[in-house]
C-alpha positions as CSV (number, residue, x, y, z in Angstrom):
1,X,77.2,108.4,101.7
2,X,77.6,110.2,104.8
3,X,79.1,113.5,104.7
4,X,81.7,112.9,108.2
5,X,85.1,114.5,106.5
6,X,85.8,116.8,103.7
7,X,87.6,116.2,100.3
8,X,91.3,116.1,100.7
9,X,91.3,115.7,104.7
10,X,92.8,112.5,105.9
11,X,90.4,109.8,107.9
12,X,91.0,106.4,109.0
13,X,89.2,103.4,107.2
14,X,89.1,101.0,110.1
15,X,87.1,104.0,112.1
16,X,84.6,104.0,109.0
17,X,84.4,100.0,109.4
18,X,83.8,100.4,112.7
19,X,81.0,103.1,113.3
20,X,79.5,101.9,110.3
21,X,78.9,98.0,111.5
22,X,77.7,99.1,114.9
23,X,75.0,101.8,112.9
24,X,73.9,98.6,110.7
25,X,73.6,96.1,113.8
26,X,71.1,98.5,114.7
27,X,69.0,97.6,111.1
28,X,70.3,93.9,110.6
29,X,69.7,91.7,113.8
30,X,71.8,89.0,112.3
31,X,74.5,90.8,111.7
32,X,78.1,89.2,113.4
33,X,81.7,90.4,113.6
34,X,84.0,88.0,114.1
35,X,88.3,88.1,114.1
36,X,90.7,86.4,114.3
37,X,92.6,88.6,117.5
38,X,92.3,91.5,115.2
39,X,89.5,93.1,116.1
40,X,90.8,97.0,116.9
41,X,88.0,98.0,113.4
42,X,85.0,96.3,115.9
43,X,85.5,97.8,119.2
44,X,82.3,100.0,118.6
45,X,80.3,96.8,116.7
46,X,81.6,95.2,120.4
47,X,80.5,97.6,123.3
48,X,77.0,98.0,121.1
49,X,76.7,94.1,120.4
50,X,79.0,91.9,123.0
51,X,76.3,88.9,122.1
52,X,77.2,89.3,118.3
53,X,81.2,89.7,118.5
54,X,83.4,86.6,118.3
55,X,87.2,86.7,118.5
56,X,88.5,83.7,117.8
57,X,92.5,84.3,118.4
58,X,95.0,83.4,116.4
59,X,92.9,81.0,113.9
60,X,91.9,82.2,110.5
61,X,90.4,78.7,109.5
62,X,88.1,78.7,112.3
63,X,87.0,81.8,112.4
64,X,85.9,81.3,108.5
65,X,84.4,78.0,110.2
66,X,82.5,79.6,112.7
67,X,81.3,82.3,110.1
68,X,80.5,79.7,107.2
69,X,78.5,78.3,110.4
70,X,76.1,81.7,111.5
71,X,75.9,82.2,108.2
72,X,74.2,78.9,107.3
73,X,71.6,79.5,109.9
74,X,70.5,83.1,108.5
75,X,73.2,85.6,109.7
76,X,75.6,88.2,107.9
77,X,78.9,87.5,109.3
78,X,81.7,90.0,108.3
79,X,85.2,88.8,109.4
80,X,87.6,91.5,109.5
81,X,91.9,91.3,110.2
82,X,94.8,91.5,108.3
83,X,94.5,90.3,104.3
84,X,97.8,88.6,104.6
85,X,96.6,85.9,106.9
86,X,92.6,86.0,105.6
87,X,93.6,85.6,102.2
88,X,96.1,83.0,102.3
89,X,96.1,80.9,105.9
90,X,92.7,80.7,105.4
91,X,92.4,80.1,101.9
92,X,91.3,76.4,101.7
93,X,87.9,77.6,104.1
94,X,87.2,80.8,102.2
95,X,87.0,78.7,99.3
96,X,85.5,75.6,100.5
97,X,83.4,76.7,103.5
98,X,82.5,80.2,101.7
99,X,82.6,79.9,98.7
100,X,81.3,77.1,97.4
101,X,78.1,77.4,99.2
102,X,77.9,80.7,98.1
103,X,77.5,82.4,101.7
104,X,77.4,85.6,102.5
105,X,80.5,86.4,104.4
106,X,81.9,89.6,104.4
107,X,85.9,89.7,104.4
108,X,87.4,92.8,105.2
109,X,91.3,93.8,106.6
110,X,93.8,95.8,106.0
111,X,97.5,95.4,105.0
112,X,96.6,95.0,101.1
113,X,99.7,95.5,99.5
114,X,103.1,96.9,100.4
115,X,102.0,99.0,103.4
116,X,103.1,98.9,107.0
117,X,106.5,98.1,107.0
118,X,106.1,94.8,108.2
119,X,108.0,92.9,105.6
120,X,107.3,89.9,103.2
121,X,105.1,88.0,105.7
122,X,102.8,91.1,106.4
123,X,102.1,92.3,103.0
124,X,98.9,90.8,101.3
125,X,100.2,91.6,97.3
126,X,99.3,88.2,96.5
127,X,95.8,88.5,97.8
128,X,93.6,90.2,94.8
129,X,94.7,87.0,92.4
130,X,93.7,84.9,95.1
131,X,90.1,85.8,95.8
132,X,89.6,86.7,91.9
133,X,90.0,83.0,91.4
134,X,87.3,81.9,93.5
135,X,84.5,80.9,92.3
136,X,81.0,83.1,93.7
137,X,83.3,85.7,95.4
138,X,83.3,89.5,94.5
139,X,86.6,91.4,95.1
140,X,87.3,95.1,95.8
141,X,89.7,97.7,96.9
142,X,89.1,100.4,98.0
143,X,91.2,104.2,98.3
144,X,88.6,106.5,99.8
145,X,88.2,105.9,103.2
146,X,84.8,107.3,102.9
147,X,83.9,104.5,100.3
148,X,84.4,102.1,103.1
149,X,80.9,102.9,104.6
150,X,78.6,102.7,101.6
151,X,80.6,99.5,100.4
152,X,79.8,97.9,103.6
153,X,75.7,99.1,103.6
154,X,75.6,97.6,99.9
155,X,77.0,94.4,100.8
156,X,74.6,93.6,103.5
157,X,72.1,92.3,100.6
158,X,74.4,90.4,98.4
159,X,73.6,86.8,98.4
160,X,77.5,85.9,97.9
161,X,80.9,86.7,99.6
162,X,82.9,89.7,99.0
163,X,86.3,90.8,99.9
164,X,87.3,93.9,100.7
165,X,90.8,95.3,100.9
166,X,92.4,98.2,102.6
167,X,95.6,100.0,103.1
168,X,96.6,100.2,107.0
169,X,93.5,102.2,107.5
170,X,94.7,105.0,110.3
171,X,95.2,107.6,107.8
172,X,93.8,107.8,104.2
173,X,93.5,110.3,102.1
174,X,89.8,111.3,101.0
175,X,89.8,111.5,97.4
176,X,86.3,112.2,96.5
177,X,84.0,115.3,97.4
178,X,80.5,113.7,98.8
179,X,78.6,112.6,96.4
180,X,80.8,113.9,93.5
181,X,80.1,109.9,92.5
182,X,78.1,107.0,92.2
183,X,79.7,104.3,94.4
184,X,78.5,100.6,92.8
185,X,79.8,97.4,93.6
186,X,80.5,96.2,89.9
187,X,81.2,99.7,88.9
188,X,84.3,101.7,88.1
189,X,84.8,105.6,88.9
190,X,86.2,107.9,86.5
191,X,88.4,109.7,89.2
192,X,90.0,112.7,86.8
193,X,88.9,113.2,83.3
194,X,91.3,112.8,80.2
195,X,91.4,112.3,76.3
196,X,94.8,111.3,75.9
197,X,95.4,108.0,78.3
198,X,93.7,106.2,80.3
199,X,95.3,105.1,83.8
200,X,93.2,102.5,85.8
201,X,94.5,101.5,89.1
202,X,92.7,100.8,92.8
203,X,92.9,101.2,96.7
204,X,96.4,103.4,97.6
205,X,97.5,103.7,94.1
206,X,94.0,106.1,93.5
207,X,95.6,109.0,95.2
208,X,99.1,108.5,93.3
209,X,97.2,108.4,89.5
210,X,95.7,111.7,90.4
211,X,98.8,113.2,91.2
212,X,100.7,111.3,87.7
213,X,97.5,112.7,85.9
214,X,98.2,116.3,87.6
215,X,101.9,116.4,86.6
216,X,101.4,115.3,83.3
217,X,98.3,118.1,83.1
218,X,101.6,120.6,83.4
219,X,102.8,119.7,79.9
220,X,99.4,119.7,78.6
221,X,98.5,115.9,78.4
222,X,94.9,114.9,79.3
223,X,94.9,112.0,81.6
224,X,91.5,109.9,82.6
225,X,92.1,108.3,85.9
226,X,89.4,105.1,86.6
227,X,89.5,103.9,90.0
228,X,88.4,100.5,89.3
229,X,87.5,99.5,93.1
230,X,85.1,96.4,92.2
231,X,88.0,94.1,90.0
232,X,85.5,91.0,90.0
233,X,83.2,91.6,88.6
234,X,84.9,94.3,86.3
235,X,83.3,97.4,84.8
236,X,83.6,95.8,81.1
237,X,81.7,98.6,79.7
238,X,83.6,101.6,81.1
239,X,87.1,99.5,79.7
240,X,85.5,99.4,75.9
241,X,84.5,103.2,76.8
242,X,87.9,103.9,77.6
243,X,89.5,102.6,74.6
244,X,87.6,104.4,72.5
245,X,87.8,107.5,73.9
246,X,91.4,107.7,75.2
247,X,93.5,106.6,72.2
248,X,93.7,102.9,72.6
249,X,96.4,104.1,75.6
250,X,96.1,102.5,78.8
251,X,98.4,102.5,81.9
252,X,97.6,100.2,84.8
253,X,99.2,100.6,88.2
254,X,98.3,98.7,91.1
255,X,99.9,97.8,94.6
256,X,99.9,94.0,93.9
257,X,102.1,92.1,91.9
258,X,102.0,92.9,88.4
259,X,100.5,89.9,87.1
260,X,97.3,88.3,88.4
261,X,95.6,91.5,89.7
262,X,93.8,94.5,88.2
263,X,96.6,94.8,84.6
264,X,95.5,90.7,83.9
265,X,91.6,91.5,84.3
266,X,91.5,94.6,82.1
267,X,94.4,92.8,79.7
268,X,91.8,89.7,79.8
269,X,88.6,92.3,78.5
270,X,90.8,94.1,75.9
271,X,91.4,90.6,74.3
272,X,88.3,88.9,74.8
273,X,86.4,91.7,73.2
274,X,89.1,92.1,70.3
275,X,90.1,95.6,71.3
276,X,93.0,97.3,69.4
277,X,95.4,99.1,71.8
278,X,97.7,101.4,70.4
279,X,99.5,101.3,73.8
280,X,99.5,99.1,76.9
281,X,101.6,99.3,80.2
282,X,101.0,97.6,83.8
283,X,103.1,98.7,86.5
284,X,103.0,96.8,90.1
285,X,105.4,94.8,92.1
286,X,107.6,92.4,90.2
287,X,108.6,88.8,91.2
288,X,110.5,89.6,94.2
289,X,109.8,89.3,97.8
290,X,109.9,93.4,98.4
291,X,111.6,93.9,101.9
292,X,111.3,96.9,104.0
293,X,110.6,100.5,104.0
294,X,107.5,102.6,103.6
295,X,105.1,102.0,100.9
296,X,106.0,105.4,98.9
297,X,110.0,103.9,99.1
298,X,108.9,100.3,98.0
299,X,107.0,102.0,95.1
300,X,109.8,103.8,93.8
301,X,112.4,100.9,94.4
302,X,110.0,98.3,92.5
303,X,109.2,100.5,89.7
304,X,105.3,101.5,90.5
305,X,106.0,104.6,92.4
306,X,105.0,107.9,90.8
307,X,107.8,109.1,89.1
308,X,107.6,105.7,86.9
309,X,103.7,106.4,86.8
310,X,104.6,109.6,84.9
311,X,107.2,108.0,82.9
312,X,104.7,105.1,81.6
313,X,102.1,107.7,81.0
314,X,104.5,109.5,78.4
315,X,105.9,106.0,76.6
316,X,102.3,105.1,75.9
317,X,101.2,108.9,74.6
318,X,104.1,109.0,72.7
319,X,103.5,105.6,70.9
């Protein structure tokens, strides 16, 4: 992974999409970006390679069209905009016209989860359960802006689609030191070390575990951290390891609702390999439509923020 920012410095992810897809234009002649009249993440990818860009407007289904088309004749299309709209206006293309070819179109926006302040319509919390139930598709999200980049170069030699999902992408925290970690598509990363829990959460909720896991380091509690960026497919192994070595305790917190994203595909491997919990929590957005505010305010008022991080942590050492 390039070393471009230092550990704990702040760095927009849409900048890392875009100097990153106008460096591997240069290597992969077949490489397109398309949008749907998004397309403020290409503007490099678009002054090197005006013969490779497509926006589309306003049209989610046809700009999965048009990439389900380039891709059929030999290109790597990555379609980038806001999740809301790719993952749910579009969702009958993605999974017909992507998916079930198995093509390999590379979905990446921002907007996943209750960021931005743009209310119901502008929040993607929906989104992870979505693309986890399609068929050939490989879902991640992703907190490190820094991540971004090497998630991008690896993806270039899948054979299948992937999504990606980002916060607003202006200004995100860098959590990891370079190359403190292996970054894998398929693979989890032990964020903080611990003996006592385990939290696993993803994308903006990385940076809040760390700081739940500090707070709780105050009292003397040892709390592992996984940042669980690929959810499909899952890092099976490192959930069994985590049992075993964390008291059967896990705490899951993710910006998505609570059910059908990251807590139901680790809840899914506990009981499918007959694990024995002693403890169990999942903390994300209820059934509600979540209104406005900044994401830290929706966090606390839905009951993921980190003050109820902490709190979960302590029910589930305690039991």
């Amino acid at each position: 992974m390039p070393v471009t920012f230092n550990f704990g410095e702040f760095l927009g992810a849409r900048s890392v999409i875009g100097t990153t897809l106008a460096e591997l234009g240069d290597q992969y002649d077949n490489l397109w970006a398309l949008t749907p009249d998004i397309g403020a993440t290409l503007v490099e990818f678009r002054d090197k390679f005006p013969d490779r860009f497509l926006d589309v407007g306003l049209a989610e289904q046809a700009c999965f069209g048009v990439a389900a088309g380039l891709a059929y004749d030999g290109n790597i299309p990555v379609v980038s905009g806001m999740l809301p709209f790719l993952s749910m206006r579009a969702l009958e293309q993605v999974r017909t016209d992507v998916c079930y070819p198995n093509l390999p179109v590379k979905i990446i926006g921002t907007h996943g989860g209750l960021v931005g302040n743009g209310g119901s319509t502008h929040y993607a919390v929906e989104d992870l359960a979505l693309m986890g139930a399609l068929t050939n598709m490989t879902v991640t999200s992703i907190g490190d802006p820094l991540m971004v980049g090497e998630i991008l170069r690896q993806s270039m030699t899948m054979q299948g689609p992937i999504y990606i999902r980002l916060a607003v992408g202006k200004k995100d925290k860098v959590l990891y030191k370079p190359g403190e970690h292996e970054v894998r598509i398929g693979k989890g990363i032990v964020a903080a070390e611990g003996t006592d829990a385990t939290i696993f959460t993803h994308g903006t909720t990385v940076a809040q575990a760390l700081d739940a896991a500090a707070e709780l380091g105050k009292d003397g509690h040892s709390v592992r951290v996984v940042d669980m960026f690929t959810l499909k497919p899952i890092d099976e192994e490192l959930i069994v390891r985590c049992a075993a070595e964390t008291g059967g305790r896990f705490v899951v917190v993710e910006d998505h609702l609570a059910y059908g994203g990251l807590a139901t595909r680790v809840a899914d491997v506990v009981v499918d390999r007959g694990i024995q919990l002693a403890a169990f929590e999942r903390l994300g957005i209820p059934q509600v439509y979540a209104g406005f505010g900044s994401d830290e305010e929706l966090r606390d008022k839905h009951g993921y923020g980190l003050a109820a991080t902490v709190a979960a942590v302590r029910r589930v050492i305690a039991d």
